[in-house]
FIMARKOL-187505 format. One record per residue (C-alpha): x negated, z, y negated. Coordinates in pm, whole numbers, plus 50000, padded with zeros to 5 digits. Layout:
% residues N
(pt (X Z Y))
...
***
This chain:
% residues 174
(pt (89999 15336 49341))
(pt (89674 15555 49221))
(pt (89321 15392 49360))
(pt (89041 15678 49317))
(pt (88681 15570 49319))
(pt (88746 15298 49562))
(pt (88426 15151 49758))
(pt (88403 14875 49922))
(pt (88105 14680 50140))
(pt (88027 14398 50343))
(pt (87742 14426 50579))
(pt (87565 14116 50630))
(pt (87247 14010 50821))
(pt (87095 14031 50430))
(pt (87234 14372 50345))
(pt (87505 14539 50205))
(pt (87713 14333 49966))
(pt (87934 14608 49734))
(pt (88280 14411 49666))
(pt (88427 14724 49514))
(pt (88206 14999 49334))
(pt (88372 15326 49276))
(pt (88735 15161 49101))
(pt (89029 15368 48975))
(pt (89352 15253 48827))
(pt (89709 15336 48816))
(pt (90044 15087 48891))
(pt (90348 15277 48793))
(pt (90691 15200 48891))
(pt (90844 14873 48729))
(pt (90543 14778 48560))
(pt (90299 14469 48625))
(pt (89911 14517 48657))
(pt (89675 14246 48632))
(pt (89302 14237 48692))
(pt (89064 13983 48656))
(pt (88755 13913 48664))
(pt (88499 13597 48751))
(pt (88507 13462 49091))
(pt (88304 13754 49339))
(pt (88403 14022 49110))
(pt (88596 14218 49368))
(pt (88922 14129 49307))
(pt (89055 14034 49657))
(pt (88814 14264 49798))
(pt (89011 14555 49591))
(pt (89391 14424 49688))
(pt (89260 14396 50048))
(pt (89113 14717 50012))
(pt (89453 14863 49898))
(pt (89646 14764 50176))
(pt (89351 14846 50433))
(pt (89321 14462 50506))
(pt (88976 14419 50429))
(pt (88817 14194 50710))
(pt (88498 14227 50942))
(pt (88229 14277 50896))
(pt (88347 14474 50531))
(pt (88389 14838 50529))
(pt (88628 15103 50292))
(pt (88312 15307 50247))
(pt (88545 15581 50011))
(pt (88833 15681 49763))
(pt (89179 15703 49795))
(pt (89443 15465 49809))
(pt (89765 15714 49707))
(pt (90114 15500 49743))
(pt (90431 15771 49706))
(pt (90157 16045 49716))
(pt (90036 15885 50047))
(pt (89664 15832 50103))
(pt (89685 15443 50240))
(pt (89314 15501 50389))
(pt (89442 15813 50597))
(pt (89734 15671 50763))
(pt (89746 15603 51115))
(pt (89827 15227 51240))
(pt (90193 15304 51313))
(pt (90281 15497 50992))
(pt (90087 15201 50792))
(pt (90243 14973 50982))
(pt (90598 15152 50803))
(pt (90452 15091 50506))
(pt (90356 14767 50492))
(pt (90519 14456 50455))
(pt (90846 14680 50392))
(pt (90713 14896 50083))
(pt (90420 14735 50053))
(pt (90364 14348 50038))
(pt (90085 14095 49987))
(pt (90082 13728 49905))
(pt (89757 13630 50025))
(pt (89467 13396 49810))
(pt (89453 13156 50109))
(pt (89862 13119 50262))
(pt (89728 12848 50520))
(pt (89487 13090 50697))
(pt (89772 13372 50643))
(pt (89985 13211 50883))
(pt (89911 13091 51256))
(pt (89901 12700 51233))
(pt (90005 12782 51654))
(pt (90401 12921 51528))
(pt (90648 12797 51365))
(pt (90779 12896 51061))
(pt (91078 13066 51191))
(pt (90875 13342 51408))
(pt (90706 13375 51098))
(pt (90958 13530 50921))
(pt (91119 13654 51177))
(pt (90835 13849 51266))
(pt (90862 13996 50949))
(pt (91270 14098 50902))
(pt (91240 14271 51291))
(pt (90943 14434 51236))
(pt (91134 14696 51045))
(pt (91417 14702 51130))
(pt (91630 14635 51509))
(pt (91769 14295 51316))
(pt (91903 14054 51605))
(pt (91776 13732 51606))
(pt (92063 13578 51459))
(pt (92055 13788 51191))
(pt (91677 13726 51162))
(pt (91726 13340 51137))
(pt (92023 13385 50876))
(pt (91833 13592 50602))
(pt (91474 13339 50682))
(pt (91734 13064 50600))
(pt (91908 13247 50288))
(pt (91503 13348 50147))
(pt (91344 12968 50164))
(pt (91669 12828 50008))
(pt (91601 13082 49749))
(pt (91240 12971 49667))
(pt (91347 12595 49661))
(pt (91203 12517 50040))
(pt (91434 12207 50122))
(pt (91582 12185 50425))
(pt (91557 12523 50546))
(pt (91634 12525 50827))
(pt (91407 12196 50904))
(pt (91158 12395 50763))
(pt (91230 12662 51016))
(pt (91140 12441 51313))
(pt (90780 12343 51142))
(pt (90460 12430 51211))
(pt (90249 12549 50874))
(pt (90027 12246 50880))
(pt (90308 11994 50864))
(pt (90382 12171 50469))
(pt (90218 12112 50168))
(pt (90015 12363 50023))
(pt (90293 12472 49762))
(pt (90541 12493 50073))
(pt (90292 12750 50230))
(pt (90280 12943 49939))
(pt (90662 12920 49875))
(pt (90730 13046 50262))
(pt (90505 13350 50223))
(pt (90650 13443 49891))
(pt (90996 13415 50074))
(pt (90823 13637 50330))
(pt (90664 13880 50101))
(pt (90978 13955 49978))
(pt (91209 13992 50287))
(pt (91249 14336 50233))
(pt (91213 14380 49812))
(pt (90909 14560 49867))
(pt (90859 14827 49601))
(pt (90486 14687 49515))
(pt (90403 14359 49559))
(pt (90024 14233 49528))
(pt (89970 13855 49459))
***
């Protein structure tokens, strides 16, 4: 992934707030990027940026987003919606407001395997299980039935790491 003089603002009833002011930077293949910064620096505001998630009332103002010498920001929904999740996954700041507290954890994920692929149900249910046994969830398939408010924080965050990586996403932003 190549970011190219990425802006980024939030329009508020004070202003403009610039999250992300003209950024660049590189993530090559099989390597590990970190970038920090104080709390407000623009951190989230870039990773949401980067996978054109940034929220009302903020605004991509300019740059590039390149992934496999596609420009992210040009895409159309349906080709981003290809990309993401699949080649491209995030594991958000906040997991409880990532997932709707109204579904349970198994249309969750299984949101996530069938929205790539034409996986059955079944087949859905039987990777969702294989994942959360893989990031220590007990139970699985308790945990399938149960609604994100009846987990602990660290079971949030374990179930969208499980789902962030359904598909061994070839970047992966935490």
């Amino acid at each position: 992934m190549r970011i190219e003089d990425l802006s980024t603002s939030f329009y508020t009833k004070e202003g403009e707030v610039k999250a992300v002011n003209g950024i660049n930077l590189s993530l090559y293949e099989k390597s590990i990027l970190g970038v920090v910064g104080e709390s407000g620096s623009g951190k989230s505001a870039t990773a949401l940026s980067a996978m054109r998630l940034i929220p009302e009332p903020g605004v991509i103002k300019s740059g590039s987003v390149y992934f496999e010498n596609s420009n992210i920001l040009e895409l159309n929904y349906e080709e981003l919606r290809q990309i993401r999740g699949k080649d491209m996954a995030m594991i958000f700041q906040e997991p409880v407001s990532a997932l709707n507290p109204l579904v349970n954890i198994e249309t969750h994920m299984q949101e996530v395997l069938q929205s790539h692929s034409s996986m059955s149900k079944r087949d859905a249910k039987d990777i969702s299980l294989q994942l959360l046994a893989e990031f220590d969830i007990p139970s699985p398939s308790d945990t399938l039935k149960l609604y994100p408010f009846q987990l602990s924080g660290g079971q949030i965050q374990r179930v969208m790491i499980a789902m962030s990586m359904a598909w061994q996403p070839r970047m992966l932003i935490a």
